[in-house]
C-alpha positions in Angstrom: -18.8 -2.4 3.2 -15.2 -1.3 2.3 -14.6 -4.8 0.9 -17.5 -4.4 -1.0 -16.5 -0.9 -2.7 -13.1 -1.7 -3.0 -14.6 -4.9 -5.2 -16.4 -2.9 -7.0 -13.4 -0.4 -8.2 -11.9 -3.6 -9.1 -14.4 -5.0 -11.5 -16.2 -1.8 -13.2 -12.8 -0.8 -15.4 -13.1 -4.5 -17.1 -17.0 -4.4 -17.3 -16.9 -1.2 -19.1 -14.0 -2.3 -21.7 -16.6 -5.9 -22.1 -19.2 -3.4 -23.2 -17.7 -2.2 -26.2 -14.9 -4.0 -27.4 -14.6 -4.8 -30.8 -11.1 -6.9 -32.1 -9.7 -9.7 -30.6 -6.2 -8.0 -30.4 -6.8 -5.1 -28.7 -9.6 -6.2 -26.6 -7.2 -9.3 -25.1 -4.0 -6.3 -24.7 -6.4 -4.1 -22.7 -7.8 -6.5 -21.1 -4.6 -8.0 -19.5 -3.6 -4.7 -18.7 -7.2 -3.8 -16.4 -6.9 -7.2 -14.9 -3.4 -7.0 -13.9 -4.3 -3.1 -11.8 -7.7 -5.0 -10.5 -5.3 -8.1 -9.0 -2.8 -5.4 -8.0 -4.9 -3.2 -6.3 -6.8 -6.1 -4.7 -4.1 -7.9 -3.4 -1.8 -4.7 -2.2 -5.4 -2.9 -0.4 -6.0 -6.5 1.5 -2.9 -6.5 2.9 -2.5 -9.9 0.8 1.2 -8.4 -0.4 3.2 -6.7 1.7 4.4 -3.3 1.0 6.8 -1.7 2.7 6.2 1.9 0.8 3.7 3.6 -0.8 0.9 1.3 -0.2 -1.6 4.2 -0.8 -0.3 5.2 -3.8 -0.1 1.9 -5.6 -3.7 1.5 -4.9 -4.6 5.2 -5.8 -2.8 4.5 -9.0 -4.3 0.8 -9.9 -7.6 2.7 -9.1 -6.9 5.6 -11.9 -4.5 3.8 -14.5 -8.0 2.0 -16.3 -9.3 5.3 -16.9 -6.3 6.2 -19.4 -6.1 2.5 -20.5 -9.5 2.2 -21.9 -9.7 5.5 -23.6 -6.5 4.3 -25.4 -7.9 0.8 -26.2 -11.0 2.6 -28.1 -8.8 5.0 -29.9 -6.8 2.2 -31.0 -9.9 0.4 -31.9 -11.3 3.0 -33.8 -7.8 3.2 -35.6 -7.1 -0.5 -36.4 -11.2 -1.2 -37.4 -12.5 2.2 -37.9 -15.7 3.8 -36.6 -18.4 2.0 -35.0 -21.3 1.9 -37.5 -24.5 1.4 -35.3 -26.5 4.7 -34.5 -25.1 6.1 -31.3 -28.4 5.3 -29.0 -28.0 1.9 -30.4 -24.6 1.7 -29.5 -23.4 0.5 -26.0 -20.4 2.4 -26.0 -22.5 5.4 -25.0 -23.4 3.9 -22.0 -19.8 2.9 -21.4 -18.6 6.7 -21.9 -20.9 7.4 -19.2 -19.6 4.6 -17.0 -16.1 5.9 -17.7 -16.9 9.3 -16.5 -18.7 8.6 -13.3 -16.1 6.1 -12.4 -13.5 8.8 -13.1 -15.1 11.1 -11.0 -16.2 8.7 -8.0 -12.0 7.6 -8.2 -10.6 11.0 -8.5 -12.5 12.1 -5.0 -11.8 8.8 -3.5 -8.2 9.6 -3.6 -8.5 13.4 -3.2 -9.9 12.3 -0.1 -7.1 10.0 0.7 -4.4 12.4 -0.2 -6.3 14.9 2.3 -6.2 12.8 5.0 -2.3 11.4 4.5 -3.4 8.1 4.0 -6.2 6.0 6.0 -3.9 3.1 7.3 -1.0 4.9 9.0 0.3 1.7 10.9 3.6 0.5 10.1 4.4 -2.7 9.1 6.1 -5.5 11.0 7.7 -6.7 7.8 9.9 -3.7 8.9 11.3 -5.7 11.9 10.1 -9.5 11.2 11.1 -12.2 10.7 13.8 -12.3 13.5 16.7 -14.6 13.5 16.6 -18.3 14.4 17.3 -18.3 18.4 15.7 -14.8 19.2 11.7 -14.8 19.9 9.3 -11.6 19.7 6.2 -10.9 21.1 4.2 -7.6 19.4 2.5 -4.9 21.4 -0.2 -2.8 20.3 -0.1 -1.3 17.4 -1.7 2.2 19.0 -2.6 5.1 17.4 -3.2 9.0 18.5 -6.5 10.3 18.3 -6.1 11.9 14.4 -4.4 8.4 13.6 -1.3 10.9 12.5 1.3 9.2 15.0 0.8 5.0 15.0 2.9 2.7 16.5 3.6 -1.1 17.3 6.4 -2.4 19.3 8.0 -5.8 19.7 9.5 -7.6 23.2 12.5 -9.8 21.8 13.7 -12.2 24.0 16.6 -15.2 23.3 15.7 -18.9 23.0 19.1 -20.2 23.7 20.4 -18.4 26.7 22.0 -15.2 25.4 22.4 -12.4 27.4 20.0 -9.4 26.9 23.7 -7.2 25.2 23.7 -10.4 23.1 20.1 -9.9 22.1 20.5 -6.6 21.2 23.5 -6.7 19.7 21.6 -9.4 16.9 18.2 -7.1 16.4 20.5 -4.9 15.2 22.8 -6.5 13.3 19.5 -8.1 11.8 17.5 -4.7 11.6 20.6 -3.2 9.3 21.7 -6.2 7.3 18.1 -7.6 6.4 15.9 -4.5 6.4 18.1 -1.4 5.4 18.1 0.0 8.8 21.1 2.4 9.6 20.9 2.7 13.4 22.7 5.6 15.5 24.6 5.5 18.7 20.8 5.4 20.6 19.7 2.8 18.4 17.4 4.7 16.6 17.1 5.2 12.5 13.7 7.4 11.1 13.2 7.3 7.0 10.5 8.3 4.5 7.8 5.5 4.8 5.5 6.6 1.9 5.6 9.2 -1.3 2.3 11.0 -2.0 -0.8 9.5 -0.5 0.6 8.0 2.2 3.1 10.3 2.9 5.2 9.8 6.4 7.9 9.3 8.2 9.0 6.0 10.3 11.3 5.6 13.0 12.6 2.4 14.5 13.8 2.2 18.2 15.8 -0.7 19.6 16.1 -0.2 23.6 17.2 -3.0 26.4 14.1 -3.6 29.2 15.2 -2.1 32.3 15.2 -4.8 34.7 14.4 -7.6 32.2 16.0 -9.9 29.5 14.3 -8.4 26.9 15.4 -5.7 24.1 12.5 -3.6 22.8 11.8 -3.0 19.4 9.3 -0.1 18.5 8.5 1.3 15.2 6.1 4.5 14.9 4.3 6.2 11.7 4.1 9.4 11.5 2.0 11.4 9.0 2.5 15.0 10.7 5.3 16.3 8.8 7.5 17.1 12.0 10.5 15.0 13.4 9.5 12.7 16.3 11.6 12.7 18.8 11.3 9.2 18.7 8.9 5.9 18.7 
């Protein structure tokens, strides 16, 4: 069913702008411009793209951009090839208006609603941590959420494939974790940054710990939408 909305979002914006374009120029220059926030938003709200921030917003913002972008494209229209000169209930374009506002309203409560709740998908992503480096092997854990989905997690076992010791192991997570993903880890092994900006506002911390016991260093990184400071992952 979400699939199905989310398609819908992604189609209305152009079959409203088919309705009543009128020149080639403009109509092909707004056009490009719907179609490039309907791929966008597609591909960033399947997951198909990874984003590392602000994954809510970019899809709150694909969703409202249209709205701007086709009121443009008919003042533009009505400037470059002047009024339209059917009678208004003969002209589609009414209808369109109408589409426009419904679909305006429908989006701006959509992400009302998302900016309430802080963002639906509060799990952080693995492209965080992954892909390790050549000789070291992880296997994930969860991901887990609270009960309000404010606090998510997922965690990662990293283990050697050529013999190193478990000091080695961590040693390279996070030498890797700094160098390839911007992480600044303390004395604990533990960094916490902004993870989103409006919607999807939160905060995610990474923690790199050694097994007790074992030959494995664990890697856990948790979301957290609250607004506090975890004391850690």
């Amino acid at each position: 069913m979400l699939f199905v909305v989310g398609l819908v979002f992604t189609v209305v914006p152009g079959g409203l702008w088919a309705m009543t374009v009128r020149t080639h120029r403009v109509g092909w220059a707004v056009g490009a411009v719907l179609a490039a926030c309907a791929v966008g938003k597609f591909l960033v709200q399947n997951d198909l793209v990874a984003v590392e921030r602000g994954r809510d917003d970019l899809v709150g913002l694909a969703l409202l951009i249209p709205v701007p972008v086709i009121v443009a494209g008919w003042s533009l229209e009505r400037w470059t090839a002047g009024p339209r000169k059917v009678a208004p209930l003969q002209d589609r374009s009414q209808a369109a208006i109408a589409g426009l506002i419904g679909y305006t309203l429908v989006a701006a409560v959509v992400t009302g609603l998302v900016y309430h709740d802080g963002g639906k998908d509060n799990l952080p992503s693995s492209a965080l941590v992954l892909p390790l480096p050549v000789g070291l092997v992880s296997q994930e854990r969860g991901p887990a959420c609270d009960a309000d989905a404010d606090r998510c997690g997922v965690g990662f076992r990293v283990t050697s494939s050529t013999g190193l010791t478990v000091q080695q192991i961590e040693q390279r997570v996070r030498e890797h974790l700094e160098r390839s993903h911007g992480w600044h880890l303390d004395s604990s092994g533990r960094d916490c940054r902004p993870s989103g900006w409006v919607l999807d506002r939160s905060q995610t911390c990474v923690r790199v710990t050694v097994v007790p016991g074992s030959r494995q260093v664990a890697v856990d990184l948790l979301n957290d939408s609250t607004g506090g400071n975890p004391t850690g992952p």
